[in-house]
Residue frames as a rotation matrix with the C-alpha (Angstrom) as fourth column:
UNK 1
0.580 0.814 0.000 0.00
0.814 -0.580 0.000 0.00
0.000 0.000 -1.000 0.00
UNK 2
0.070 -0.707 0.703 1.43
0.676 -0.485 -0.555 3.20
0.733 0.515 0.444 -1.13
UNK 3
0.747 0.528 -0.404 2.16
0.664 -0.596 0.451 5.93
-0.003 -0.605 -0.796 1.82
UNK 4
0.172 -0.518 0.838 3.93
0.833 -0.377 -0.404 9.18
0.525 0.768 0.367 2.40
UNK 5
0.840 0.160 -0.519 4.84
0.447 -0.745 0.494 11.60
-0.308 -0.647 -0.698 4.67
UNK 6
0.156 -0.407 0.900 6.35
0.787 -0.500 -0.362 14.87
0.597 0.765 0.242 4.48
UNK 7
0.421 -0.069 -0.904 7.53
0.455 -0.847 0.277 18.13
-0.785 -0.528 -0.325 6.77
UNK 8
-0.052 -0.186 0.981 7.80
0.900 -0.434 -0.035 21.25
0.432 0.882 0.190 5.21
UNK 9
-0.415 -0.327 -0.849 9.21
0.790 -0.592 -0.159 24.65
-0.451 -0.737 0.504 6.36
UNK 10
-0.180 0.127 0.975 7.25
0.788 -0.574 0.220 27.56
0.588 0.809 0.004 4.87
UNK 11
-0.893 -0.265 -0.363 7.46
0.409 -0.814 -0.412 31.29
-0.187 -0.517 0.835 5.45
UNK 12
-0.306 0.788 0.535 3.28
-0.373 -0.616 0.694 31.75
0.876 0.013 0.482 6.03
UNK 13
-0.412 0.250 0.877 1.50
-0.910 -0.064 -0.409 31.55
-0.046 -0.966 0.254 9.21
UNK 14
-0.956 0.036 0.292 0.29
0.025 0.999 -0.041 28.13
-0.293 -0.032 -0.956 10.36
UNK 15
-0.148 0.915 -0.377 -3.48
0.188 -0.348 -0.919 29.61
-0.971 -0.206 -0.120 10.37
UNK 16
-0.124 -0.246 -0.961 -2.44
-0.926 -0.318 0.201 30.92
-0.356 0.915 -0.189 6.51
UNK 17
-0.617 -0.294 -0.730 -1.82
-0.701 0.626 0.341 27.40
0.357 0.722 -0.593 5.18
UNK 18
-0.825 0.394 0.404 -4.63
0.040 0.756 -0.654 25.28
-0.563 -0.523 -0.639 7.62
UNK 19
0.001 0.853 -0.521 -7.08
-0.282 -0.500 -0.819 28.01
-0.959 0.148 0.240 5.82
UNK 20
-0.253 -0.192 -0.948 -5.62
-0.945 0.257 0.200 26.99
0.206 0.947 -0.247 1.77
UNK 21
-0.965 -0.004 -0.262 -5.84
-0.090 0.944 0.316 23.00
0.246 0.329 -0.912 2.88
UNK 22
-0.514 0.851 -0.113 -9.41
0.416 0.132 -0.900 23.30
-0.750 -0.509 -0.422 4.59
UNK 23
-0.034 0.753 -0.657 -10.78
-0.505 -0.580 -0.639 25.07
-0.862 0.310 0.400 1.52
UNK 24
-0.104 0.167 0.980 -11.71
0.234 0.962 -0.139 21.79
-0.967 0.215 -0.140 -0.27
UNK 25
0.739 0.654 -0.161 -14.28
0.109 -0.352 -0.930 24.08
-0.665 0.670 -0.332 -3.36
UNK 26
0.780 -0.385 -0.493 -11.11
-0.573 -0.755 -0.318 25.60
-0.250 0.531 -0.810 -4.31
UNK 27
-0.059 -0.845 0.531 -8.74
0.229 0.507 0.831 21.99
-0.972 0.171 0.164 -5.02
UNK 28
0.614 0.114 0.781 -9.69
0.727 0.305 -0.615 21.78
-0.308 0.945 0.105 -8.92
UNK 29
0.992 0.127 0.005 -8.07
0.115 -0.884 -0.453 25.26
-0.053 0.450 -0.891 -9.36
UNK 30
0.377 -0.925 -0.045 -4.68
-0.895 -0.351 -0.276 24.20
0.240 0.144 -0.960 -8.66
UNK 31
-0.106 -0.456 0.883 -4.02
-0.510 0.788 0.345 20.75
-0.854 -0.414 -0.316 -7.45
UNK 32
-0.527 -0.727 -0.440 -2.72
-0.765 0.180 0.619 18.62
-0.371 0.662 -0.651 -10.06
UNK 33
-0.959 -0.010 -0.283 -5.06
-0.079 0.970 0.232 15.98
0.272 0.245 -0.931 -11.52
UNK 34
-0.683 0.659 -0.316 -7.89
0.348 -0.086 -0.933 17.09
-0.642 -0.747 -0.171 -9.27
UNK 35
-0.595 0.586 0.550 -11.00
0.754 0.644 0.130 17.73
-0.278 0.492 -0.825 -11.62
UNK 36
0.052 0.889 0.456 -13.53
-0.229 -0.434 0.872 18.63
0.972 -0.149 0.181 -9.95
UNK 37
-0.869 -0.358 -0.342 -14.76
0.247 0.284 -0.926 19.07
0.429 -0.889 -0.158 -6.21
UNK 38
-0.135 0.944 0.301 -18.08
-0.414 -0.330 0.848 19.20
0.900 -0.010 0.436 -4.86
UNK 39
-0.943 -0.019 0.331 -19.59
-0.325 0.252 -0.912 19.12
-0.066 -0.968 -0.243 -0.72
UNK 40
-0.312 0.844 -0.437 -21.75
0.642 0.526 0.557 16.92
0.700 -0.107 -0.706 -0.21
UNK 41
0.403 0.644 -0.650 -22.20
0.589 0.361 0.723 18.33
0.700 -0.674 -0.234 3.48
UNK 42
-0.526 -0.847 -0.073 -21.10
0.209 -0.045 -0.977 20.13
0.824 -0.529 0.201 6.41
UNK 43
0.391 0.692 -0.606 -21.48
0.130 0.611 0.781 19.76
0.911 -0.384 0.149 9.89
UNK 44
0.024 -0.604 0.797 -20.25
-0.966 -0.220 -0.138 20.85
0.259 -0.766 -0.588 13.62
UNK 45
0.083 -0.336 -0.938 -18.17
0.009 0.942 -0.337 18.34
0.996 0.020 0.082 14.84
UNK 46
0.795 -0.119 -0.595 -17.02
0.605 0.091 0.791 17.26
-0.039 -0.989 0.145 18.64
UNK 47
0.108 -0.994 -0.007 -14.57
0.859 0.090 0.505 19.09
-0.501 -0.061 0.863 20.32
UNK 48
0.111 -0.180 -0.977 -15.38
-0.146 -0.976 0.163 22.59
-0.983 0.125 -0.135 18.56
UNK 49
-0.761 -0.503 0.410 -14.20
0.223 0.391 0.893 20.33
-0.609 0.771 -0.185 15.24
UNK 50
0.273 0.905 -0.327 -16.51
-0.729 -0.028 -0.684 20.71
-0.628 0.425 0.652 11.79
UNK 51
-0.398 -0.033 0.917 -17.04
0.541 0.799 0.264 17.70
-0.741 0.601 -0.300 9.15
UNK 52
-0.019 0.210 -0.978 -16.91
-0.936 -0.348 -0.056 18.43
-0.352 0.914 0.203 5.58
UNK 53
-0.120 -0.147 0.982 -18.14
0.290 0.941 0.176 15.14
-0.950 0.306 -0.070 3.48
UNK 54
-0.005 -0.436 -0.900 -16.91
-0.681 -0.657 0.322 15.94
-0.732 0.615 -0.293 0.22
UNK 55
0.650 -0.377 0.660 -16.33
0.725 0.569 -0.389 14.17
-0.229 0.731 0.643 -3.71
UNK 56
-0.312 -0.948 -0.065 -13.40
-0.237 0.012 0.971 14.60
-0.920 0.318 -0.228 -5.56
UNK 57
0.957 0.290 0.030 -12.84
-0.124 0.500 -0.857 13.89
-0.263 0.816 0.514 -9.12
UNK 58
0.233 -0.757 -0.611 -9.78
-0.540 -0.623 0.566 12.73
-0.809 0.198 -0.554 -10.18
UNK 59
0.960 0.175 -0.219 -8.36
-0.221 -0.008 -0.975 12.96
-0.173 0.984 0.031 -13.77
UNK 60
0.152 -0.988 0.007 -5.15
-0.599 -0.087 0.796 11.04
-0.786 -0.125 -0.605 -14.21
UNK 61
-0.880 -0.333 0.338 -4.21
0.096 0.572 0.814 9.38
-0.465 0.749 -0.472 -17.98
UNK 62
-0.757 0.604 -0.249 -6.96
-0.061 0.314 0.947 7.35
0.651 0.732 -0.201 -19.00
UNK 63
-0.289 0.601 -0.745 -8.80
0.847 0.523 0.093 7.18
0.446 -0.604 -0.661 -15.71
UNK 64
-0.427 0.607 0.670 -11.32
-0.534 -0.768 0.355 9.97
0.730 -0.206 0.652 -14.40
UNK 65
-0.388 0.117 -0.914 -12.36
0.489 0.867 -0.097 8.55
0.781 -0.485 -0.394 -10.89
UNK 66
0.299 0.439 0.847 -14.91
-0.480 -0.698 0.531 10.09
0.825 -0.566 0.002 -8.03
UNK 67
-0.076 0.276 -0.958 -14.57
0.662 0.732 0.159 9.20
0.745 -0.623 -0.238 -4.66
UNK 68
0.503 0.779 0.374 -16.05
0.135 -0.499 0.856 10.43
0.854 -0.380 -0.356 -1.28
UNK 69
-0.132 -0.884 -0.449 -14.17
0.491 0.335 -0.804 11.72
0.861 -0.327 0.389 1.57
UNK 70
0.627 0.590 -0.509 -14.48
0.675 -0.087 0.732 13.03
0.388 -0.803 -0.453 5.17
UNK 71
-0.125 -0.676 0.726 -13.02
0.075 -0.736 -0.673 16.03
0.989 -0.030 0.143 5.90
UNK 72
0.571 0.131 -0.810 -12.42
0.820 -0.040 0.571 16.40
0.042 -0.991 -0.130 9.73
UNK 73
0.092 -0.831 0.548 -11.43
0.268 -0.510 -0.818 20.06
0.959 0.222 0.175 10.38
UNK 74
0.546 -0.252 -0.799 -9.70
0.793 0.465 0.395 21.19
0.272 -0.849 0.454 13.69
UNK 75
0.490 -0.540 0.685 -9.14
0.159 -0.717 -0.679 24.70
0.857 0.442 -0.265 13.51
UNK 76
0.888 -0.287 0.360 -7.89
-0.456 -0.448 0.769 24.98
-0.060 -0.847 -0.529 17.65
UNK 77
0.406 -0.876 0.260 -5.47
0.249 0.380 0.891 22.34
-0.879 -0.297 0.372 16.92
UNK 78
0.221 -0.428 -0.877 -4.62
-0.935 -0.347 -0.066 23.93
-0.276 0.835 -0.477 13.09
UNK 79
-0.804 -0.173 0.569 -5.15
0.054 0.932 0.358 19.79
-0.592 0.319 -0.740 11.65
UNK 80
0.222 0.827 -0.517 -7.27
-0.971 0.138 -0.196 18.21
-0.090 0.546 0.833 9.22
UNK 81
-0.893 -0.298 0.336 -7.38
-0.199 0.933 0.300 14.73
-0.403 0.201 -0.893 8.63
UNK 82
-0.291 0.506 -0.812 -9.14
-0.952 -0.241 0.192 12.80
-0.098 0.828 0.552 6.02
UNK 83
-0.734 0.051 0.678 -10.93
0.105 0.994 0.038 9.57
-0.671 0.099 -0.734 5.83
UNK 84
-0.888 -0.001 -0.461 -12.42
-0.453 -0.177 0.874 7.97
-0.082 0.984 0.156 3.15
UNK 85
-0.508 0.749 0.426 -15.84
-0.401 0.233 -0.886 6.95
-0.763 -0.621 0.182 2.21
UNK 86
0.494 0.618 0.612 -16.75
0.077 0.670 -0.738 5.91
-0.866 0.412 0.284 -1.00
UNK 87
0.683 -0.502 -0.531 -15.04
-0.721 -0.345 -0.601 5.38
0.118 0.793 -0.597 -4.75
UNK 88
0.854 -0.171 -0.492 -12.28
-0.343 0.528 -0.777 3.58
0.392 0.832 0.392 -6.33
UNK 89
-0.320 -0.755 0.573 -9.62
-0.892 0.037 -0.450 2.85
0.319 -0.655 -0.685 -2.76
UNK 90
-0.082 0.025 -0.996 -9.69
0.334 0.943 -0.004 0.07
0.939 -0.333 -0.086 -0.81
UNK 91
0.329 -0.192 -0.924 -8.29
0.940 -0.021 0.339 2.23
-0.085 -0.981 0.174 1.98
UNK 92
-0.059 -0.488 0.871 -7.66
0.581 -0.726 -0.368 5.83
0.812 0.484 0.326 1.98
UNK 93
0.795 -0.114 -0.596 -6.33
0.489 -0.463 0.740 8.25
-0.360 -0.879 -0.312 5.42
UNK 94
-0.008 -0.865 0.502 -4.67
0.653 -0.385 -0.652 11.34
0.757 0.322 0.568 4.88
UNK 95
0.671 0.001 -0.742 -3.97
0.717 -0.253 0.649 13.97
-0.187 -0.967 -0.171 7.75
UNK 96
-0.079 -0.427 0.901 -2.11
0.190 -0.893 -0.407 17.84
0.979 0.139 0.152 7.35
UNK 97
0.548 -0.220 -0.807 -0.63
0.771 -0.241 0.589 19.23
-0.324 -0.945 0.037 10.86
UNK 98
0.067 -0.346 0.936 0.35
0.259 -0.900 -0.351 23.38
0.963 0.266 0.030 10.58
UNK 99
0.656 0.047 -0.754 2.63
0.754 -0.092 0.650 24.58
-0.039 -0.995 -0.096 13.48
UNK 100
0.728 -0.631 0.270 4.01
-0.441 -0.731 -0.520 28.33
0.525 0.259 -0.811 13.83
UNK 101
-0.006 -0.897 -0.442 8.02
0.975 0.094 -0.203 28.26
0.224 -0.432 0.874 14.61
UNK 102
0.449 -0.077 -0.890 9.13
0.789 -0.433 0.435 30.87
-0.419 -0.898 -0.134 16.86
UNK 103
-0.269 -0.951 -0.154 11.05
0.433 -0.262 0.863 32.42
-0.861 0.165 0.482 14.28
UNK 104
-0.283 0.480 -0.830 8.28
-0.797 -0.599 -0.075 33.13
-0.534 0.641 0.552 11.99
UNK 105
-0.333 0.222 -0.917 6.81
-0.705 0.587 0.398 30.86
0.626 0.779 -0.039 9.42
UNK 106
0.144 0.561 0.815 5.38
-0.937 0.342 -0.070 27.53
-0.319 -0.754 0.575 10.05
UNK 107
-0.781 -0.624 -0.017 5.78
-0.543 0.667 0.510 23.68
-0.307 0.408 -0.860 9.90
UNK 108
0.316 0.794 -0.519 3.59
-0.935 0.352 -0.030 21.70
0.159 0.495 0.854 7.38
UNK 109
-0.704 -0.166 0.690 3.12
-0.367 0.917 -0.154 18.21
-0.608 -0.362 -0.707 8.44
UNK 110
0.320 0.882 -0.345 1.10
-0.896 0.164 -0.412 15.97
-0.307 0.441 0.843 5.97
UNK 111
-0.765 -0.567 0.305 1.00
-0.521 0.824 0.224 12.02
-0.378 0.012 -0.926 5.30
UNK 112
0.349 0.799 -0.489 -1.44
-0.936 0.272 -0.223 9.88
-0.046 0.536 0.843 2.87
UNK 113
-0.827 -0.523 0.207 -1.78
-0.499 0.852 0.160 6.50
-0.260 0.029 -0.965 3.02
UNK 114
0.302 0.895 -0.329 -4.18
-0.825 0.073 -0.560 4.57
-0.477 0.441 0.760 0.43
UNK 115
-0.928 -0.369 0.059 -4.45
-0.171 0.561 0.810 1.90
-0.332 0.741 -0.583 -2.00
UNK 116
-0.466 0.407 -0.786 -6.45
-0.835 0.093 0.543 1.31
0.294 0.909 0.296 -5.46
UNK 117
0.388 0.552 0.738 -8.95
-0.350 0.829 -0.436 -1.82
-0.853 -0.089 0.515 -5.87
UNK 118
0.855 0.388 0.344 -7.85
0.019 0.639 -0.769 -1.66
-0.518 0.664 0.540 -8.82
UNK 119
0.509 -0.786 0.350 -4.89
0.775 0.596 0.210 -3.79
-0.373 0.164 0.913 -10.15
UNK 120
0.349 -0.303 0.887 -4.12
0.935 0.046 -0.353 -1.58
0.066 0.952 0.299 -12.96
UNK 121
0.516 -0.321 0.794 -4.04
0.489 -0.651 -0.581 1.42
0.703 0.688 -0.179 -11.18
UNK 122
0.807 -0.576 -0.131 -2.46
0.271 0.164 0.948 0.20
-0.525 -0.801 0.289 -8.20
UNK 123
0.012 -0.725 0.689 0.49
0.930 0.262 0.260 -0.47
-0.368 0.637 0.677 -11.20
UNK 124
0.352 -0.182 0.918 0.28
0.584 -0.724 -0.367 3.16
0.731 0.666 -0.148 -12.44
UNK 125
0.788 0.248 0.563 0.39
0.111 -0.957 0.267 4.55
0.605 -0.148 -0.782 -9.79
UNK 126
0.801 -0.577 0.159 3.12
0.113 0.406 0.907 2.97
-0.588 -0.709 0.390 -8.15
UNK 127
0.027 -0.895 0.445 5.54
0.987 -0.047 -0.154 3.92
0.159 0.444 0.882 -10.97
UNK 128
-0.083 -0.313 0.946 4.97
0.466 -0.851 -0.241 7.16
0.881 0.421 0.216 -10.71
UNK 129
0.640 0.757 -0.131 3.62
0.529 -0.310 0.790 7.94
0.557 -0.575 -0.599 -6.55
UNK 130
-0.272 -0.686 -0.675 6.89
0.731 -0.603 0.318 9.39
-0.626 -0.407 0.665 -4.91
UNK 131
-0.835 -0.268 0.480 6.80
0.515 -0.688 0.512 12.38
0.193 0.675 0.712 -8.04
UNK 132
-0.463 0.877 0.132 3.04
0.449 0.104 0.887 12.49
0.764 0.470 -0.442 -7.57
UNK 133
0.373 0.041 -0.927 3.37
0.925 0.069 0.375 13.49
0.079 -0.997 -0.012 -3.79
UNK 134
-0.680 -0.683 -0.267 5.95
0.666 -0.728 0.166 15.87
-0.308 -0.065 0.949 -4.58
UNK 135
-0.702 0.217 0.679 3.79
0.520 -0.496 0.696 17.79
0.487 0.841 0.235 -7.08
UNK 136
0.282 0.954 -0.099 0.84
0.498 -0.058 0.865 17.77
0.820 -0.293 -0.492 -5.01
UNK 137
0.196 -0.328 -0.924 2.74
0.752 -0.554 0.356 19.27
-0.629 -0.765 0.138 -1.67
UNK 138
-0.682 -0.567 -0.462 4.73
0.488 -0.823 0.289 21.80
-0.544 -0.028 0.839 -3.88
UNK 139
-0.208 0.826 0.523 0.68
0.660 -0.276 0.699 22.49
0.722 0.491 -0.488 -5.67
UNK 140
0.610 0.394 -0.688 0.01
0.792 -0.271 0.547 23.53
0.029 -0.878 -0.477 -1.68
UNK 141
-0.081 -0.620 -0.781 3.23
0.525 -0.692 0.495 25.81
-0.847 -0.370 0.381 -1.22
UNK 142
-0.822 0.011 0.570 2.78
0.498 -0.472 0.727 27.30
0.277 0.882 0.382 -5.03
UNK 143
0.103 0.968 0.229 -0.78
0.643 -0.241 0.727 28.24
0.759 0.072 -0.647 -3.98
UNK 144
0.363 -0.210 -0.908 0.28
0.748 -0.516 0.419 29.66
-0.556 -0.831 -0.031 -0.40
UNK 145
-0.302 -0.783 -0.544 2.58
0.520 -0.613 0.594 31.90
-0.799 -0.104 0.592 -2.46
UNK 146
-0.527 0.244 0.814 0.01
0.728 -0.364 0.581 32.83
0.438 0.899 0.014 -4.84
UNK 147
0.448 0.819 -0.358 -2.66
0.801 -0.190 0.568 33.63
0.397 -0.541 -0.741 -1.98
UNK 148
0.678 -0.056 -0.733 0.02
0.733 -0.034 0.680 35.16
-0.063 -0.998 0.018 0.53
UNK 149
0.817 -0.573 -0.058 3.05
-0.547 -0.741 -0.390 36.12
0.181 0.351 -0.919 -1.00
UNK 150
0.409 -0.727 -0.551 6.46
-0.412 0.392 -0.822 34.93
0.814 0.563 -0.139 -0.50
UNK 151
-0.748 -0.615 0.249 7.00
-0.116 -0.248 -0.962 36.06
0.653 -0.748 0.114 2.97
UNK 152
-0.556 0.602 -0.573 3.57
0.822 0.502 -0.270 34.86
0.125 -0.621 -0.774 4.71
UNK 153
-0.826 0.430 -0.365 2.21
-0.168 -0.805 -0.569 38.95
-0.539 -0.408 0.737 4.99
UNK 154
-0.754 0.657 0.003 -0.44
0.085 0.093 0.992 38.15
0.652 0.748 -0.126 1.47
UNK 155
-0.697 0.713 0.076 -3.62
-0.582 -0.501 -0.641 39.69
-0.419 -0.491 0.764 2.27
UNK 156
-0.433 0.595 -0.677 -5.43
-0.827 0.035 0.561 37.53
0.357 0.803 0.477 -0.32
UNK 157
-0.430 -0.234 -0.872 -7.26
-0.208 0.966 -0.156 34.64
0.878 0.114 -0.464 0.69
UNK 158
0.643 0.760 0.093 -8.70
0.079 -0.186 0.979 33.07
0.762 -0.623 -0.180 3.60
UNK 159
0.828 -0.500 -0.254 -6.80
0.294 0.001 0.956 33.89
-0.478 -0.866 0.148 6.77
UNK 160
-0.071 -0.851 0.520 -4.37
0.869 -0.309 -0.387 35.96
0.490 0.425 0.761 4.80
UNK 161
0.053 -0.047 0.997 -3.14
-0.101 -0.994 -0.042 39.47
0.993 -0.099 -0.058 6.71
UNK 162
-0.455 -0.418 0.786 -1.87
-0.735 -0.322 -0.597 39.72
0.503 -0.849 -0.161 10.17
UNK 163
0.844 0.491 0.214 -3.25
-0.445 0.419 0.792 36.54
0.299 -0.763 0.572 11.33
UNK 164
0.585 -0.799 0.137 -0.44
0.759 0.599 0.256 34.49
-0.287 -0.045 0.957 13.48
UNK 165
0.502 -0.609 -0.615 2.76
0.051 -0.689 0.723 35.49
-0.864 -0.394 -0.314 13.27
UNK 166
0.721 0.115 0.683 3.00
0.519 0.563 -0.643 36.25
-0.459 0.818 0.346 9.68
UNK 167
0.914 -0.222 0.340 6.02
-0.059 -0.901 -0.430 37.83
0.402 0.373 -0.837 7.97
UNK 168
0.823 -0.187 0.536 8.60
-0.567 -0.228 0.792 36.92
-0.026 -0.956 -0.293 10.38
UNK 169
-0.239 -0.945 0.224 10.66
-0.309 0.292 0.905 34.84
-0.921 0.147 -0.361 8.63
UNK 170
0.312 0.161 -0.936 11.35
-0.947 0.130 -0.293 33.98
0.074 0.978 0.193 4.98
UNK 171
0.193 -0.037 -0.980 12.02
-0.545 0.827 -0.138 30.39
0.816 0.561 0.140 5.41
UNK 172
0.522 -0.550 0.652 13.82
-0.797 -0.042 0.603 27.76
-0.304 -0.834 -0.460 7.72
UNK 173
-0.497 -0.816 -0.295 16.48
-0.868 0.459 0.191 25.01
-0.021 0.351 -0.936 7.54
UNK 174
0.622 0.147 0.769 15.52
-0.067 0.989 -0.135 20.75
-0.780 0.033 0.625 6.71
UNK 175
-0.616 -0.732 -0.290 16.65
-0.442 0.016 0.897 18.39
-0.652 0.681 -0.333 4.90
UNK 176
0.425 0.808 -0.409 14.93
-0.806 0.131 -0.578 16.21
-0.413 0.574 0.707 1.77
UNK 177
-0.428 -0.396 0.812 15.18
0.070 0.881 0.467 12.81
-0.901 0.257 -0.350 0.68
UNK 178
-0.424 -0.300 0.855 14.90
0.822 0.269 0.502 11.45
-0.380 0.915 0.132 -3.25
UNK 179
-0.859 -0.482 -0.173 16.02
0.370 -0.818 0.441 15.17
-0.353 0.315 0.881 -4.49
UNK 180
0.043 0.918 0.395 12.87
0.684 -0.315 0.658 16.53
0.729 0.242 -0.641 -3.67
UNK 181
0.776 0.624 0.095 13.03
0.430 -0.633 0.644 20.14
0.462 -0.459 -0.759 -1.72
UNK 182
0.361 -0.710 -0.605 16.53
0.651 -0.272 0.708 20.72
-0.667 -0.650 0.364 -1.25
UNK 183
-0.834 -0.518 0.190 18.31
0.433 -0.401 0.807 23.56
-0.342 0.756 0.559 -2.86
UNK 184
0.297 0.954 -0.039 14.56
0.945 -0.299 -0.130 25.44
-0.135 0.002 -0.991 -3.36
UNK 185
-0.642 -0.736 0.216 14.65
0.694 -0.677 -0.245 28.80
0.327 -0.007 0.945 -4.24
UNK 186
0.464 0.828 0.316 11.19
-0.053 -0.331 0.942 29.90
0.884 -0.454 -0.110 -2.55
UNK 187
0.139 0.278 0.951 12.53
-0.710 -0.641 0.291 29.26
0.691 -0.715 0.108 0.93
UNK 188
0.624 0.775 0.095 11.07
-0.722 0.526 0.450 26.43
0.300 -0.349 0.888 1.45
UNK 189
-0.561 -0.593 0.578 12.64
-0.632 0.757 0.164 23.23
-0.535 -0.273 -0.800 3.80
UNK 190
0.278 0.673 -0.685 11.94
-0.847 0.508 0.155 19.88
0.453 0.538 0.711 2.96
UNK 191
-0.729 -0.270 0.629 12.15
-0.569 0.750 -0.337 16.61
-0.380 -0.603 -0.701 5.04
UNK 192
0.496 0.819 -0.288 9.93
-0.866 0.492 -0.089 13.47
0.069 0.294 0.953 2.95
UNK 193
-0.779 -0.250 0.575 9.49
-0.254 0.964 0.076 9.68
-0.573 -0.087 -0.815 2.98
UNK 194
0.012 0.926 -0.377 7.93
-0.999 0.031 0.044 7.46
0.052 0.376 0.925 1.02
UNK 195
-0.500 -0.295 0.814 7.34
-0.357 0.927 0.117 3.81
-0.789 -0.232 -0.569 1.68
């Protein structure tokens, strides 16, 4: 079963980047592959928490697949996590963690772990799912820096402008495994695994 996890230093407030991954309506417009996006639902959750139950479409070769997911947002702890509910997985749990650093900017935590029913596009996707990860994280930090700016101050967007402790720093040190996020010229750290 493919999975994947990732830390990522970026120079916008943690509140800045919880607000870009929680705004589901707005994947198709930039996330690679991503379609279409439509809520089924939302809902107040425990705990202060709200539930977004959501489709997807995604468009990848020859295959154009929907499937249903459970957004769980957490806005005191600045998490989301995702489980999955209907469509073309077997198994699908992803999960984003945004934490300011003292120094300005914040750390993007995020890890997806799924697998296909189906054979064939288990096999595609496994040649290509380390690249496919990458794209899709540096879709998130391209978008932060469309919304925000470079330096975390970007008024645009939700939770852009003086929330958190934006502005404060323009990046921060990690490192990055298969020569994904080192040497960046946005700022950005990079610290990933895939299994």
């Amino acid at each position: 079963m493919p999975n994947h996890a990732e830390t990522r230093v970026l120079p916008h407030t943690a509140q800045q980047m919880y607000d870009l991954v929680a705004d589901v309506e707005s994947y198709p417009e930039f996330l690679p592959w991503n379609a279409a996006a439509r809520i089924r639902s939302r809902s107040p959750g425990p705990d202060g928490s709200e539930v977004i139950e959501a489709d997807l479409v995604i468009s990848f070769k020859v295959f154009r697949e929907r499937f249903g997911s459970r957004v769980t947002l957490f806005p005191a702890e600045q998490r989301i996590d995702t489980q999955y509910l209907d469509g073309p997985f077997s198994h699908l749990h992803s999960g984003w963690q945004f934490t300011d650093r003292p120094e300005g900017g914040c750390e993007v935590r995020f890890f997806v772990d799924f697998e296909f029913r189906n054979a064939i596009l288990r096999k595609v996707i496994g040649v290509v799912f380390v690249e496919a990860m990458h794209r899709i994280v540096r879709a998130f930090e391209d978008r932060a820096r469309a919304l925000y700016g470079s330096g975390g101050q970007g008024g645009g967007g939700q939770g852009g402008g003086g929330q958190g402790r934006g502005g404060q720093g323009t990046g921060g040190q990690g490192s990055s495994h298969h020569g994904s996020g080192g040497g960046r010229s946005d700022g950005s750290a990079a610290d990933s695994h895939s299994a």
